[in-house]
C-alpha positions, 0 to 999 in steps of 0.5 A: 661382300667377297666373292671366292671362285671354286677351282671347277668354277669357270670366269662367265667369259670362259662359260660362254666361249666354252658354250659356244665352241661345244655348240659350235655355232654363232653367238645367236646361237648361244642367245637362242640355246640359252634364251638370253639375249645377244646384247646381254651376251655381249656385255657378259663377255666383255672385260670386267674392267670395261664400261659396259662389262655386266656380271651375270646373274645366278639364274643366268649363269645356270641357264649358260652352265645347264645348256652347256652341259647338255651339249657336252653330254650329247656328245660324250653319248655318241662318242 
């Protein structure tokens, strides 16, 4: 199975910092936003080369992707 990254396509380490830096907030924060919880985020940031590295799911990724598009919309409306 080969995996190919679009050029839009962000590393899931990427998507969560990026989330939580829009948010700008704790990691707790990002668990609560996106219902995911703080120890699956954990292992999502962690280098792929690592023991406890874990890839997100799909449906995991889309919730991280839609949480942070909708922070970024809120604050591109009242700009």
């Amino acid at each position: 199975m080969t995996m190919t990254m679009t050029m839009t396509e962000r590393s899931q380490q990427d998507l969560l910092q990026d989330l939580k830096d829009a948010l700008g907030g704790t990691w707790d924060d990002v668990a609560i936003r996106t219902q995911i919880a703080v120890r699956a985020l954990k292992s999502y940031r962690l280098p792929s080369s690592s023991k406890g590295y874990r890839g997100m799911d799909k449906f995991v990724r889309k919730a991280v992707e839609d949480a942070l598009s909708e922070v970024s919309g809120k604050g591109r409306k009242s700009a």
